[in-house]
N, C-alpha and C positions, 0 to 999 in steps of 0.2 A: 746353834740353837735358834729357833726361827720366833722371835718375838711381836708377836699382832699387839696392837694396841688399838684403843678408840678413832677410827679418821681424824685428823686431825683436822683445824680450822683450815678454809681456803684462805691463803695468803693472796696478797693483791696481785700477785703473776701468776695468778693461777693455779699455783703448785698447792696440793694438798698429801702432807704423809699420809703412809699408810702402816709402815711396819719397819721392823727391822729384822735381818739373817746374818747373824754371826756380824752385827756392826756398821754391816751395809745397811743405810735407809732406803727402804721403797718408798716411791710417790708416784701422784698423775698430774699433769699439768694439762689445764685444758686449752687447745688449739682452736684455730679456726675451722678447722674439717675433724674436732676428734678429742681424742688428747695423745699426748706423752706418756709413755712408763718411765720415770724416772730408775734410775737405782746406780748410789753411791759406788764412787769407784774403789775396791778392795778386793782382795782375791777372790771371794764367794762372792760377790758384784760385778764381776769380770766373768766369771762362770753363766751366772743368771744371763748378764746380758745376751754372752753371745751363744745360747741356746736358743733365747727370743730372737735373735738375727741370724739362725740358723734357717728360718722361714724364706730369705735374700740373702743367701750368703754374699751376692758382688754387691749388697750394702755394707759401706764401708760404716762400724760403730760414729757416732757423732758425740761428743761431748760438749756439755754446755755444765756452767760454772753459777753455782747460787748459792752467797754468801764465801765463804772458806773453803766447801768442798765442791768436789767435780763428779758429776753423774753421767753415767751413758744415758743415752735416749734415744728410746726404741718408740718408734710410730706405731698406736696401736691400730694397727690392720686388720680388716677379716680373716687373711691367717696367720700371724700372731694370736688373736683370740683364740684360733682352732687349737692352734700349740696348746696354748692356755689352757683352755678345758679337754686335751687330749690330758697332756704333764697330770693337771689333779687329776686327772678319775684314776691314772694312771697309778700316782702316788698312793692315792687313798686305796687303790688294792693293793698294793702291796704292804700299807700297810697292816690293811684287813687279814689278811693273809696270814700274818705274823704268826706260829702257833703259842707262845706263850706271854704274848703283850695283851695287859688288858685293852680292851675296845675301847669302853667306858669307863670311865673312872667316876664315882661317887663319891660324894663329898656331904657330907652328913651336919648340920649346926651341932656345933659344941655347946647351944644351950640347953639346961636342964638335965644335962649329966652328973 
């Protein structure tokens, strides 16, 4: 289950979370030409990664170590990005798609009931 939360603070190397997927943290790390996609190494963090490095498959994954865990790190490139906004539009039809999932979900205040 894919958990977004509020960006986090930039930490002094750069690195800012962004989310987590089934456990794996996402981040960006900003670089001198860019930034980094971070994402925590775990079985669904091995998956993500290496769909974004499916872009250069003879890029060989890199990992780089911050704090206790270890993240792949994918350079975010012009086509990386493309993937990127290919994957969501992607995703988002099919989740549109769905025939009996709601779209929207409404959420109504419980006060003055």
């Amino acid at each position: 289950m894919a958990e977004w939360k509020e960006v986090g603070a930039l930490q002094e190397n750069g690195y800012r979370a962004i989310g987590h997927i089934d456990g794996a943290e996402i981040g960006v790390r900003l670089t001198a030409s860019g930034q980094d996609i971070l994402i925590q190494q775990n079985g669904i963090g091995q998956y993500l990664a290496q769909l974004l490095n499916a872009v250069d498959p003879t890029t060989r994954l890199q990992t780089v170590r911050m704090g206790d865990a270890s993240y792949w790190r994918i350079s975010h490139t012009d086509p990386v990005d493309e993937l990127l906004m290919r994957a969501a539009d992607l995703f988002i039809a099919i989740r549109y798609l769905h025939p009996s999932l709601v779209q929207l979900q409404l959420q109504l205040p419980m006060e003055g009931r």
